[in-house]
C-alpha positions as CSV (number, residue, x, y, z in Angstrom):
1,X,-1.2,15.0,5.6
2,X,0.7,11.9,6.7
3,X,4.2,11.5,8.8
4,X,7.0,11.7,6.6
5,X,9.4,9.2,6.3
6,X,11.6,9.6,9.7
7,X,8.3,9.2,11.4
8,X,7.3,6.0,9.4
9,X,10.2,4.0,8.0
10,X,9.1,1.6,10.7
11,X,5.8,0.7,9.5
12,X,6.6,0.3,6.0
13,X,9.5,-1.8,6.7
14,X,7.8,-4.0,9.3
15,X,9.2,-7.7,9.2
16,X,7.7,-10.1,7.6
17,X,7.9,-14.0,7.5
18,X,8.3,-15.2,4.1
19,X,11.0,-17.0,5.0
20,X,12.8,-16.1,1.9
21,X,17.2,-16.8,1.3
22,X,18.3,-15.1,-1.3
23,X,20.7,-16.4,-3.8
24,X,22.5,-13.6,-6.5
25,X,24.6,-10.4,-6.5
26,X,23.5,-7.3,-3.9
27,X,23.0,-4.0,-5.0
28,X,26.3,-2.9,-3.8
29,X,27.1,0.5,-5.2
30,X,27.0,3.1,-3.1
31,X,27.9,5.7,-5.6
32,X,25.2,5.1,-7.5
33,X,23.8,7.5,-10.1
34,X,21.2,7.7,-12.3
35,X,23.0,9.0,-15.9
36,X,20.5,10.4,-19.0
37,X,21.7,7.5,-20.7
38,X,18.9,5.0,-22.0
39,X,21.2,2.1,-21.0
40,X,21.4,3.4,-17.8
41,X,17.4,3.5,-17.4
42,X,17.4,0.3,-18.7
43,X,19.7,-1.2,-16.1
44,X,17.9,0.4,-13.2
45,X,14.9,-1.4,-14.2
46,X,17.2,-4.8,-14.1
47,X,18.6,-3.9,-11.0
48,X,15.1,-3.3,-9.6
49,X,13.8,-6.8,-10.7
50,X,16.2,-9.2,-10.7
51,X,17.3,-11.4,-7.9
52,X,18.8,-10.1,-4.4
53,X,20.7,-11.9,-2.2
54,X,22.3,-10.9,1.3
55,X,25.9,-10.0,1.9
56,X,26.2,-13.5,3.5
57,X,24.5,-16.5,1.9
58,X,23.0,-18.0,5.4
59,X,21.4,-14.7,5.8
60,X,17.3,-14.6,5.3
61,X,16.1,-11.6,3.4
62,X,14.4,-10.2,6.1
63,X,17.5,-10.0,8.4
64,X,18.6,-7.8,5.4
65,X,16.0,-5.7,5.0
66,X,15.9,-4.8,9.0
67,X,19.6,-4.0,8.5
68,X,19.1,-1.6,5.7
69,X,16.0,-0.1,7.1
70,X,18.4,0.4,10.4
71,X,21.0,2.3,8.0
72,X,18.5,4.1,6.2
73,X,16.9,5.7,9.5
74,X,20.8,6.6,10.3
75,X,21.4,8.2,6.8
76,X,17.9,9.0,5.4
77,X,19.4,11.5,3.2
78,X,21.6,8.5,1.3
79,X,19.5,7.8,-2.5
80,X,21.3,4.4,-2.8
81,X,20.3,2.9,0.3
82,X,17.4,3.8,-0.6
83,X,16.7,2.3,-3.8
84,X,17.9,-0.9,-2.3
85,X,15.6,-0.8,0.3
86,X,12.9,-0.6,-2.1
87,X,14.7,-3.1,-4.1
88,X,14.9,-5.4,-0.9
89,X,11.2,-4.7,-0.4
90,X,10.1,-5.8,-4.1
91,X,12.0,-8.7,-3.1
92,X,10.1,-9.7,-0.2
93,X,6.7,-8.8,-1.8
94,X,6.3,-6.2,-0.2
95,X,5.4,-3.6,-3.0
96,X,3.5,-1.1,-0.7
97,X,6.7,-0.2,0.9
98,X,9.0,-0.5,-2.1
99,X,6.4,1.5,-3.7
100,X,6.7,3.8,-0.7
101,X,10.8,4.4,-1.2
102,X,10.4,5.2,-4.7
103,X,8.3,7.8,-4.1
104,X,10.3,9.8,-1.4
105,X,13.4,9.2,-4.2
106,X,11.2,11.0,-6.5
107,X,10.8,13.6,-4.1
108,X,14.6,14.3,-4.5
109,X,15.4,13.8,-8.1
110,X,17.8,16.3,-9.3
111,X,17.1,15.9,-12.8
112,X,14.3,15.0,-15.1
113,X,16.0,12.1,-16.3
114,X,16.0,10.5,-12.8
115,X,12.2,11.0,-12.3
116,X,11.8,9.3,-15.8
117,X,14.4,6.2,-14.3
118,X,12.2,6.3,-11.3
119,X,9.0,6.5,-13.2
120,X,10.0,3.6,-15.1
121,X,11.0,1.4,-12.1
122,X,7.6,2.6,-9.9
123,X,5.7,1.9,-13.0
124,X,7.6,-1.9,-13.2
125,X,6.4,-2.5,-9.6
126,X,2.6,-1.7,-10.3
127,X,2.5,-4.2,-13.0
128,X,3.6,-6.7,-10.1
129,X,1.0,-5.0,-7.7
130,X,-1.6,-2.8,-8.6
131,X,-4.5,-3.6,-6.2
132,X,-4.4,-2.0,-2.2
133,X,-6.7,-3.2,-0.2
134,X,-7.1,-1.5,3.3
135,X,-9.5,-2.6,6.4
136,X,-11.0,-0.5,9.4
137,X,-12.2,-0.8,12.8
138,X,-12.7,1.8,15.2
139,X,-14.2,2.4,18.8
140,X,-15.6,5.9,19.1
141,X,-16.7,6.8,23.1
142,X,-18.1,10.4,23.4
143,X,-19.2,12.2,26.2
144,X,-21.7,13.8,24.5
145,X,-22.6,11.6,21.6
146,X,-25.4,13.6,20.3
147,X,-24.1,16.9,20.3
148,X,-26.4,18.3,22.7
149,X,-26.3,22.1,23.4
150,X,-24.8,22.7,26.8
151,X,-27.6,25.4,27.7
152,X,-31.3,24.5,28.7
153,X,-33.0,27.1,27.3
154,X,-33.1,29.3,23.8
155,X,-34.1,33.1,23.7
156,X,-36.1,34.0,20.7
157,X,-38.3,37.0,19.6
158,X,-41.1,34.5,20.4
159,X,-40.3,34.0,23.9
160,X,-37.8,30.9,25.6
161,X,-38.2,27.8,24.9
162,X,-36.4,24.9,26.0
163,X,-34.1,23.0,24.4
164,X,-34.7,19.1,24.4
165,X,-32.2,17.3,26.3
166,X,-30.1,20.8,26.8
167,X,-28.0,20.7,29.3
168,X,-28.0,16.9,29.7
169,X,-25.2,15.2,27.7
170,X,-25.4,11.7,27.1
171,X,-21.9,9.5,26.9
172,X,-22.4,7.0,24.2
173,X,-20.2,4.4,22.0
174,X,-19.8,4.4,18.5
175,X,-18.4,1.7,16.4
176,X,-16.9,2.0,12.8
177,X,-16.3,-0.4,10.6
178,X,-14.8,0.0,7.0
179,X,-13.1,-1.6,3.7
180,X,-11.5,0.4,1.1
181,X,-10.1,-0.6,-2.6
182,X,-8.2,0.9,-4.6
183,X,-6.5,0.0,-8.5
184,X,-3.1,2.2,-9.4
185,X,-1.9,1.6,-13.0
186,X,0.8,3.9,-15.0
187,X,0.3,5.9,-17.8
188,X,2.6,7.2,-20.7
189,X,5.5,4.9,-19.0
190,X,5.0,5.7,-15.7
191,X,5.0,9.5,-15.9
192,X,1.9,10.1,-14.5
193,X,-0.4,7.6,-12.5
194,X,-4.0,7.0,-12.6
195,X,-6.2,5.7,-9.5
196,X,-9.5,4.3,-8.8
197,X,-11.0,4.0,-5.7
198,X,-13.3,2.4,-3.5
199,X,-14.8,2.6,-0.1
200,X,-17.5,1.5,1.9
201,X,-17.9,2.1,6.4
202,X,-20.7,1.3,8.0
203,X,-21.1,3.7,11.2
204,X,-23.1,2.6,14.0
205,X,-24.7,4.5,17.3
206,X,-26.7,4.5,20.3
207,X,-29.3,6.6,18.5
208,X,-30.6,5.4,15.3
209,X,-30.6,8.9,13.9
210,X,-26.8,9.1,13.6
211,X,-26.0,5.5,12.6
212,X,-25.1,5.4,8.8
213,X,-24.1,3.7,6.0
214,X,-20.9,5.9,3.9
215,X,-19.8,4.7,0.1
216,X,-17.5,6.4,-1.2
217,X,-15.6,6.0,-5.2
218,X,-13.0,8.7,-6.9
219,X,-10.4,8.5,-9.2
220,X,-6.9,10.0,-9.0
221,X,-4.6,11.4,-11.8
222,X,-1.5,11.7,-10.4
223,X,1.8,13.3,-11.8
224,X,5.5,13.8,-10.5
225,X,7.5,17.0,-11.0
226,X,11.1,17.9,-10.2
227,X,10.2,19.6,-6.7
228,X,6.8,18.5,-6.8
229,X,3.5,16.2,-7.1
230,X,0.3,17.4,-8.6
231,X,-3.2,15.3,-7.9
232,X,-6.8,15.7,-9.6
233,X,-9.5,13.5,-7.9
234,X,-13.0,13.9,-8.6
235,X,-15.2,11.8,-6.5
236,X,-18.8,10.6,-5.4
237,X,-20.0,10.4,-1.9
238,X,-23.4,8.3,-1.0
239,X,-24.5,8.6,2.6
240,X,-27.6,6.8,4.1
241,X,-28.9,7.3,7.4
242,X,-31.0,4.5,8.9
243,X,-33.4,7.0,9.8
244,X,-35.6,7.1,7.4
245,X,-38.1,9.9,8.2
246,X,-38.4,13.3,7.0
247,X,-35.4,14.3,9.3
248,X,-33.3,11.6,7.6
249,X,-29.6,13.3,6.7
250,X,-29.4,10.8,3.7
251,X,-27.3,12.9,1.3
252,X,-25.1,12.4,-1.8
253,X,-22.1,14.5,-2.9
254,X,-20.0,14.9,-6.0
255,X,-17.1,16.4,-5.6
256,X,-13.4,17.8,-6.9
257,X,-10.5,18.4,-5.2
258,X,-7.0,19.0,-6.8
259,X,-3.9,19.9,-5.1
260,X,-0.1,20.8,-5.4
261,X,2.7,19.6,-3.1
262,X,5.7,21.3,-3.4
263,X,8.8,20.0,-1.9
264,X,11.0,22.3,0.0
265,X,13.9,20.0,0.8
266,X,13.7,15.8,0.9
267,X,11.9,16.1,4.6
268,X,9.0,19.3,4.3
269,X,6.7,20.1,2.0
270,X,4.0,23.2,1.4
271,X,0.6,21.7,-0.1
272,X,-1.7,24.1,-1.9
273,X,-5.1,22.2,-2.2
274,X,-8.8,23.4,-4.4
275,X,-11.6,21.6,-3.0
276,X,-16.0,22.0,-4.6
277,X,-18.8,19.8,-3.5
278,X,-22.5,19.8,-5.1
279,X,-24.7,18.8,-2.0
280,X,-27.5,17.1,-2.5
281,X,-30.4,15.3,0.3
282,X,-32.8,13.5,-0.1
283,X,-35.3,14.7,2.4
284,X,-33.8,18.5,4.0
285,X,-33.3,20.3,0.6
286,X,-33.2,23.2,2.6
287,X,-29.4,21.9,2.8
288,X,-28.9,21.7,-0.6
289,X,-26.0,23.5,-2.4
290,X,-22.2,24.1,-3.0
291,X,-19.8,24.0,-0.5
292,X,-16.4,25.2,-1.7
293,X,-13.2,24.8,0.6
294,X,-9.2,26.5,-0.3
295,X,-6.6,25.4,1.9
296,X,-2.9,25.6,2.6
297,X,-0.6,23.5,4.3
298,X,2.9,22.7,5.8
299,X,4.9,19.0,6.7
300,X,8.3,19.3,7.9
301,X,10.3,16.6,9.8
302,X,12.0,17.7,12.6
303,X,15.2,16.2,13.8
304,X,15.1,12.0,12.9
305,X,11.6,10.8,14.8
306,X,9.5,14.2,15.0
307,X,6.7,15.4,12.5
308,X,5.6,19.0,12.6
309,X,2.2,19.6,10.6
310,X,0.1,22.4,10.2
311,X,-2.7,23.4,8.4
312,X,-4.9,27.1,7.3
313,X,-8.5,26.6,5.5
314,X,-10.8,28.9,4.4
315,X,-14.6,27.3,3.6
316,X,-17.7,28.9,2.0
317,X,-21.3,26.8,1.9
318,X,-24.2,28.0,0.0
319,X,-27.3,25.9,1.0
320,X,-30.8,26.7,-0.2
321,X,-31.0,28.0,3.8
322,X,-29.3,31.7,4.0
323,X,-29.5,31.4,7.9
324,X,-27.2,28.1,7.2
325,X,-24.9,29.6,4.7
326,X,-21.5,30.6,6.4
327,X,-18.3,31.5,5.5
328,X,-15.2,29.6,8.1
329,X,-11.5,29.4,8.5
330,X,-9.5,27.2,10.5
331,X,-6.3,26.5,11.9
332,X,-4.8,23.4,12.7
333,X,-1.5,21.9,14.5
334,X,0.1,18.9,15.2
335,X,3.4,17.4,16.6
336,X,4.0,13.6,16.4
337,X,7.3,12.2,17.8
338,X,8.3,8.8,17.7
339,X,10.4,7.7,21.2
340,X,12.1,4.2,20.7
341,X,10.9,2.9,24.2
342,X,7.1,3.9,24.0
343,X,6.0,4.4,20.6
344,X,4.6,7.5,19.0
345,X,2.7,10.6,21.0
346,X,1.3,13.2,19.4
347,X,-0.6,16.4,20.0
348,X,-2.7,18.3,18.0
349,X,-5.0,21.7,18.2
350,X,-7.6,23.5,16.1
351,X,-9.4,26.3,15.9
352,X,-11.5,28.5,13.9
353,X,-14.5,30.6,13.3
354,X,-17.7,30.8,10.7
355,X,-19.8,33.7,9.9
356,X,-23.3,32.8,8.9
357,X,-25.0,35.1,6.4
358,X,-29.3,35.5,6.6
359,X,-30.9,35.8,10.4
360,X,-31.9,33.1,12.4
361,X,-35.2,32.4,12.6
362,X,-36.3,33.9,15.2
363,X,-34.4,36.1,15.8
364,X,-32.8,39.6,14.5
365,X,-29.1,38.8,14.1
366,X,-27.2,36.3,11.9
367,X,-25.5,32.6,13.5
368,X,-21.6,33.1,14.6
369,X,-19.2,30.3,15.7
370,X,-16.2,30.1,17.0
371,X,-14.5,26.7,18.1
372,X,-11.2,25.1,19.6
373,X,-10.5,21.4,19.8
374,X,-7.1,20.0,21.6
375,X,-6.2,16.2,21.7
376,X,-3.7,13.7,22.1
377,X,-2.4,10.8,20.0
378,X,-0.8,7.3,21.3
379,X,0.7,4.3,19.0
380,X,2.9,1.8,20.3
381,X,4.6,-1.2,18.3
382,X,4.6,-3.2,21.4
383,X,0.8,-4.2,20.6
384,X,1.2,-4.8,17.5
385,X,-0.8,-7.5,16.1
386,X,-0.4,-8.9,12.6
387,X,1.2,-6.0,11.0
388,X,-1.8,-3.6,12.7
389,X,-0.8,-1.4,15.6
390,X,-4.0,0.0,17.3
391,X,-4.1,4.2,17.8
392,X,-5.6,5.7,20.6
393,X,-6.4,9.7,20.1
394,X,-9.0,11.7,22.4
395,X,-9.9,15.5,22.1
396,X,-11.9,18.0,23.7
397,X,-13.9,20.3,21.6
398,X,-15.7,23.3,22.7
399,X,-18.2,25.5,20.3
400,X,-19.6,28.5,21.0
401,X,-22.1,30.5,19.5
402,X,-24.4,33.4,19.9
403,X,-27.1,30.7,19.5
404,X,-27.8,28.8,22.6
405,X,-28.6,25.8,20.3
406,X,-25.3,25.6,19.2
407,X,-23.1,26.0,22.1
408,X,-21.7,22.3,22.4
409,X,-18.6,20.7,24.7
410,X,-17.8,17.2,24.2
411,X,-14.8,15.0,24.6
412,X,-14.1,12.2,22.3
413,X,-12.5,9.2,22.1
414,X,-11.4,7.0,19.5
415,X,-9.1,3.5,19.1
416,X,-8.8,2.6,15.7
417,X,-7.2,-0.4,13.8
418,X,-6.2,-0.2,10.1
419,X,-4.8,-2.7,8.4
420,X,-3.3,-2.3,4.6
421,X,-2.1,-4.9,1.9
């Protein structure tokens, strides 16, 4: 889950130089409410669309769009500033953001004749811009880039053998590079949503073995409630491996997710999410199978600049190998804060456990794991670079098993760039 609006007003309301005047009336009512009466719809839409000009003619649009996003930050509670932020941002042509505002009003609505206004006015801004594009680029140092087992030896029924490269991590680099598309249009008048999507990263490293091309295309039916927003995306994964020997990974995976957010108040939400996966490789079938994953989570912003996020999943894979079949939960934490000075830190922690079900080979007892991972975040405006602020996260991770071959520490890096339009 993302950083709700307290945490991110900033980015979606970043400046930008069209160097726009503006030249009509301002959306000046702040008792503004949305009525059950068609006119009323009607007008919204107008309001929405037509021209905007500031409280001063000499004053750029932008210089009155940083004022409002100011206010907003002040009174984030406040519908009408609001809807003239996302007006303001419609405006300027920015319809990501504008698209953005609408949906946290949504979020709010206190009648279903409000979500049908706002479903309306969302739906007039997708005709304007339906098409996202989004760009990656990531650096991903590791200590131990191969995942190599921190012991040098491994006990078996057999006798001990030793474990290649156990005991010996490598530090390595990893690079990322990525484009994603995606096409949003409305449906029934804007009361639900439908989404399709497109991605491609190319994932490169050391060893050739890991290095990977990833495509990825889903659609998304999407659909606002009062109090919530429900989402049905079924999707297709294509991974290929430029190893291409009998230990090749290549895999493809069609998959289903659907999920429920419900909205506790206008700043926290609960998220109920049902996700199935059909596994399929090309070369170890012995991998081949269902992986099913349930999971529950909560998003509450604390205060005006903090984010509090956490996360319980329960997982279940069924692969044509029993010794690889497990059964896992997790738990995950994190706390983002935004200081005005510095930028935004955050700190996040996981942990969990899986229970595999047939023996190892080799041995007489089944696989168990238990892991932790801890890690900070760091994202400062101040290098901000065309509308793309670089994030720096690193985490230690630390897996243990009753396997030797499986007991891995590593600590990982990773400064990424993503840029949306």
């Amino acid at each position: 889950m993302k950083a709700r609006v307290r945490a991110t007003y900033a980015a979606l309301t970043a400046n930008k130089n069209h160097g726009q005047h503006c030249g009509s009336t301002p959306l000046h009512q702040p008792s503004w409410r949305f009525d059950r009466s068609i006119v009323r719809l009607l007008f919204a839409v107008v309001l929405l669309v037509q021209p905007v000009s500031a409280w001063a003619q000499d004053i750029p649009l932008d210089q009155v769009r940083l004022q409002t996003a100011g206010q907003l930050f002040q009174y984030p509670e406040n519908r009408p500033l609001r809807f003239r932020l996302a007006k303001i941002s419609y405006h300027s042509s920015d319809f990501r953001a504008a698209k953005f505002h609408l949906k946290e009003l949504m979020r709010t609505s206190p009648s279903p004749d409000d979500l049908q206004l706002l479903n309306r006015v969302y739906a007039t801004v997708l005709k304007k811009s339906p098409l996202s594009f989004g760009f990656n680029f990531a650096i991903l140092p590791s200590s131990n880039i191969e995942r190599t087992s921190s012991n040098q030896s491994f006990d078996t029924l057999a006798g001990t053998f030793r474990i290649v490269g156990g005991g010996q991590e490598k530090s390595g680099v990893g690079y990322r590079l990525g484009a994603s598309l995606g096409y949003e249009t409305a449906l029934n008048g804007g009361a639900s949503t439908l989404t399709y999507s497109a991605a491609l990263n190319r994932n490169l490293f050391p060893v050739k073995r890991l290095s990977n091309v990833e495509a990825y295309i889903g659609l998304t039916w999407s659909k606002q409630f009062i109090g919530g927003v429900t989402k049905i995306s079924p999707y297709l994964v294509r991974t290929v491996f430029d190893d291409s020997t009998a230990q090749s990974a290549s895999s493809a995976r069609i998959g289903f997710q659907a999920s429920y957010e419900h909205y506790l108040n206008g700043s926290s939400s609960i998220t109920g999410t049902v996700q199935a996966e059909d596994r399929q490789f090309d070369q170890l079938t012995y991998l081949d199978g269902p992986f099913f994953n349930l999971g529950v989570s909560y998003s509450s912003a604390i205060l005006k600049a903090s984010v509090f996020e956490a996360a319980l999943n329960a997982s279940l894979s069924e692969p044509n190998a029993k010794h690889l079949a497990y059964q896992g939960v997790s738990l995950s934490a994190e706390l983002s804060t935004r200081f005005p000075s510095i930028g935004t830190v955050g700190f996040n922690a996981n942990s969990g456990l899986r229970e595999y079900q047939g023996n190892f080979p080799g041995l007489l007892e089944a696989r168990q794991d238990s892991f932790a991972t801890i890690g900070i975040s760091f994202a400062s405006p101040k290098f901000k670079n065309r509308n793309t602020i670089p994030r720096i996260s690193c985490e230690i991770e630390q897996t243990w098993s009753n396997i030797a071959l499986y007991d891995v520490r590593s600590k990982d890096c990773s400064i990424s760039f993503q840029r949306a339009f």
